[in-house]
C-alpha angles and dihedrals in degrees: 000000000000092000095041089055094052088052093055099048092050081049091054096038090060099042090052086048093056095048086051094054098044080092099051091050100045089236089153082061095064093107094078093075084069098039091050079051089138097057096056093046088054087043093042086044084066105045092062091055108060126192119226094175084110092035091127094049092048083047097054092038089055094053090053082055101052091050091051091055089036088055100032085058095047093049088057096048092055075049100042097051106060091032092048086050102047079045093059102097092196082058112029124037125255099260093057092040098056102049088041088051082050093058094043094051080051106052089041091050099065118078115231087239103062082037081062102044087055092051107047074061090059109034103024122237125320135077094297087072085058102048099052090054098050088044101063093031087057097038083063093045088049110047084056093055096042090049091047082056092048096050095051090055135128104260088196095084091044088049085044097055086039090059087065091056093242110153125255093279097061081041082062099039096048110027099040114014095067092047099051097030092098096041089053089049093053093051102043082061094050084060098049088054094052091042086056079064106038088041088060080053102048089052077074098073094040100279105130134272146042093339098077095048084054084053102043084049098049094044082052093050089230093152090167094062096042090051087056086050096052088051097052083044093056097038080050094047093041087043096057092038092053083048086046098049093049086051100050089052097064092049097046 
């Protein structure tokens, strides 16, 4: 009764949370989608008829794309790593591991987005505005993800490499590296899949890519293009996570 008590009242909880927000999201004001039924059907009208007149530029845009994610992910992994491992508390004492824990809530705090927009400051317009953004945004993401590997290890190996009286740093390269090796691998793939995606964002506020074609092209209300974009952006997306997803299944 007790459990079933403490279920109802999560259930309602969220249900009641649900009635209060219909206001702050403007939910009561759906049925414009279907009074502003003509705009849709021009825009809509569009969509369906890409045009490929651009198709080299989107192409080469895309590709652009694909490396700033492809180097903003490889940045956070050189980050991840060392930062994941001094954040693992069965290998690295609690006075590295909570100001380690700080930087990563940090870095995974702030969206890429605002991380862009700071950097286009710095460092002016252009991809090197993105992948540093997606470098330290995923280095945060990451070194989560690699310490929560750590910490679910066998300690067998580590106590193995300990016996033979090697220091902490064979204990790492031999005990732990090899046991979390593939999961890292797999999620350092995961992120690459998601930065192809955020790095198509960021070109929105300047940072390189095919984000600011897709801009220019939407403030031109040039529906036609942007369909032919959108079409480029999902064949690219589909194509790494096929690539990801054989890949993961050889480590895994």
């Amino acid at each position: 009764m007790g459990a079933w008590a403490l279920d109802a009242m999560i259930w309602g909880g969220v249900a009641l949370l649900l009635i209060i927000s219909i206001d702050a999201v403007d939910l009561k004001n759906v049925s414009r989608l279907f009074t502003n039924a003509e705009n849709m059907k021009g825009f809509a009208h569009d969509l369906l008829r890409p045009n490929w007149d651009d198709w080299q530029l989107y192409v080469s845009k895309m590709w652009e794309t694909i490396q700033i994610a492809l180097w903003g992910t490889f940045l956070a992994i050189f980050l991840g790593v060392p930062m994941g491992l001094a954040a693992a508390r069965n290998i690295a004492p609690v006075w590295v591991v909570t100001p380690v824990r700080w930087i990563m809530n940090a870095l995974r705090s702030i969206p890429d987005l605002v991380m862009g927009l700071l950097f286009v400051v710095a460092v002016g317009l252009g991809p090197l505005a993105g992948v540093l953004a997606i470098a330290l945004n995923t280095a945060g993401v990451l070194a989560k993800l690699f310490s929560e590997a750590v910490e679910s290890i066998d300690k067998g190996p580590v106590e193995g490499v300990r016996a033979t009286g090697a220091p902490k740093l064979h204990e790492i390269m031999w005990g732990v590296i090899p046991q979390v090796a593939p999961l890292w691998t797999s999620f350092a793939l995961y992120r690459f899949e998601s930065n192809s995606r955020s790095a198509t964002v960021l070109g929105l506020i300047g940072a390189g890519g095919i984000g600011q074609v897709l801009f220019d092209r939407m403030n031109g209300f040039d529906y036609s293009s942007v369909s032919a974009i959108v079409i480029i952006v999902v064949v690219a997306v589909t194509l790494i996570d096929m690539l990801s997803q054989a890949m993961r299944k050889r480590l895994l």
